[in-house]
C-alpha positions in Angstrom: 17.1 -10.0 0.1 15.0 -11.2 2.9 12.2 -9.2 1.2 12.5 -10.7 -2.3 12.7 -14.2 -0.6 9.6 -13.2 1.7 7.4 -12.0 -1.4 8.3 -14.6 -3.5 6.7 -17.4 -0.5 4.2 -15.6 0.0 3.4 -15.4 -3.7 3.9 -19.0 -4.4 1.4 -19.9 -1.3 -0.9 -17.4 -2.4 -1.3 -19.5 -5.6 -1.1 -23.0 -4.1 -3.7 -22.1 -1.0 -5.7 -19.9 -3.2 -7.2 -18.1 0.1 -10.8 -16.4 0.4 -11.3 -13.3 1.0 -14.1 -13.3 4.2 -17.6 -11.3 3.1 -17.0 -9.0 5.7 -12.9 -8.0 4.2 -13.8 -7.2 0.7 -14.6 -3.9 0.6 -11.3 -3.2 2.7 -8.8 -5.6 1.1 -8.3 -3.1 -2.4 -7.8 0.1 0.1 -5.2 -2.1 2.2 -3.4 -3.0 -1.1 -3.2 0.4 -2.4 -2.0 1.9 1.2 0.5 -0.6 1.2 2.0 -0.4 -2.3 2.4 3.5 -1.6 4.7 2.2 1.8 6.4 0.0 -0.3 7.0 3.2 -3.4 7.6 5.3 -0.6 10.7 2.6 0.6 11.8 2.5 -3.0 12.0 6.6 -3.2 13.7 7.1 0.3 16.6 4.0 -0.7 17.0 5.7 -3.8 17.5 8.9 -2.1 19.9 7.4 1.0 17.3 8.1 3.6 15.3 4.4 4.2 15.0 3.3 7.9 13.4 -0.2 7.7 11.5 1.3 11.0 10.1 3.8 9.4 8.8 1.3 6.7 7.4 -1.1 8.9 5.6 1.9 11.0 4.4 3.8 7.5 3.2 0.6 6.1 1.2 -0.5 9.0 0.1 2.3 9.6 -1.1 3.6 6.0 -2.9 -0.1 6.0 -4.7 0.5 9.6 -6.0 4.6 8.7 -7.1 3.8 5.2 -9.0 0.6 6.2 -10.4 2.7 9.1 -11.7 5.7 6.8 -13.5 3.4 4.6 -14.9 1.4 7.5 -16.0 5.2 9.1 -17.3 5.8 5.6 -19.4 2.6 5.5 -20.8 3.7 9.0 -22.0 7.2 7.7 -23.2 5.4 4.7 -20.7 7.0 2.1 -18.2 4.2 2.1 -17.9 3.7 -1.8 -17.3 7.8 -1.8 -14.5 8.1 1.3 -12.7 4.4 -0.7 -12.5 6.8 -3.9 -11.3 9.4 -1.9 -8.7 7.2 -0.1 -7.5 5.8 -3.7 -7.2 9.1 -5.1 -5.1 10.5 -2.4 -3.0 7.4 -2.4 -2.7 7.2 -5.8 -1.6 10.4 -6.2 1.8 9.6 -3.5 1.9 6.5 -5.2 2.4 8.6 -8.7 4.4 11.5 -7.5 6.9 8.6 -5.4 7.0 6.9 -9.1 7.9 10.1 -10.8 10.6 10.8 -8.2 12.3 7.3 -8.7 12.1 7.8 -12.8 14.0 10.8 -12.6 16.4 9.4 -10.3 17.3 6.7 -11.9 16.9 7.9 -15.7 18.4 11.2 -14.6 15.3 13.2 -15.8 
C-alpha cells in the first residue's frame, strides 16, 4: 500500500513539476528505467511465488539501476555506448519478458 501511495505522489509531481532531465543524464535515464522495471517484475514474480523479501527488492533494484547505468557509461568511455545500451536493453528485456511470462501462467494457470 505504501508503494501504490508512493507511485501515485511521485506520479502526480512528476506532472505538476514537469522536471528536466540534465544533458549529461539522458543517455542513462532509459537504461535506469528499464533496470528498474525488471526489479519491480522481478518483485511481482517472487510475491506471486511466496518468496519476496522487500530487502532483496530494495538491494536488486538499486543495484540493477547502479551496473546498468555503469555499463553504458563504460561503453560511452570506449566509445561503443549506443552498442553496450542495446546490449543492456536486450538482456533486461529478456528477464523483464521471461518474469512477465512467469506471472501470466501463474495467475491464468497456463
Amino acid at each position: 500500500m505504501i508503494a501504490a501511495v508512493g507511485l501515485l505522489v511521485g506520479i502526480i509531481l512528476g506532472v505538476i513539476l514537469q522536471p528536466d532531465v540534465p544533458l549529461w543524464m539522458q543517455p542513462y535515464l532509459p537504461i535506469a528505467v528499464v533496470a528498474a522495471l525488471d526489479a519491480v517484475f522481478g518483485a511481482a514474480r517472487a510475491l506471486l511465488d511466496g518468496v519476496f523479501d522487500d530487502r532483496v527488492f530494495v538491494i536488486s533494484f538499486l543495484s540493477n539501476v547502479v551496473v546498468a547505468a555503469l555499463l553504458v557509461f563504460l561503453g560511452d568511455q570506449l566509445g561503443v555506448g549506443a552498442q553496450i545500451s542495446t546490449g543492456v536493453v536486450v538482456v533486461l528485456a529478456m528477464r523483464i519478458f521471461a518474469n512477465v511470462a512467469a506471472i501470466r501462467r501463474r495467475l491464468l494457470k497456463a
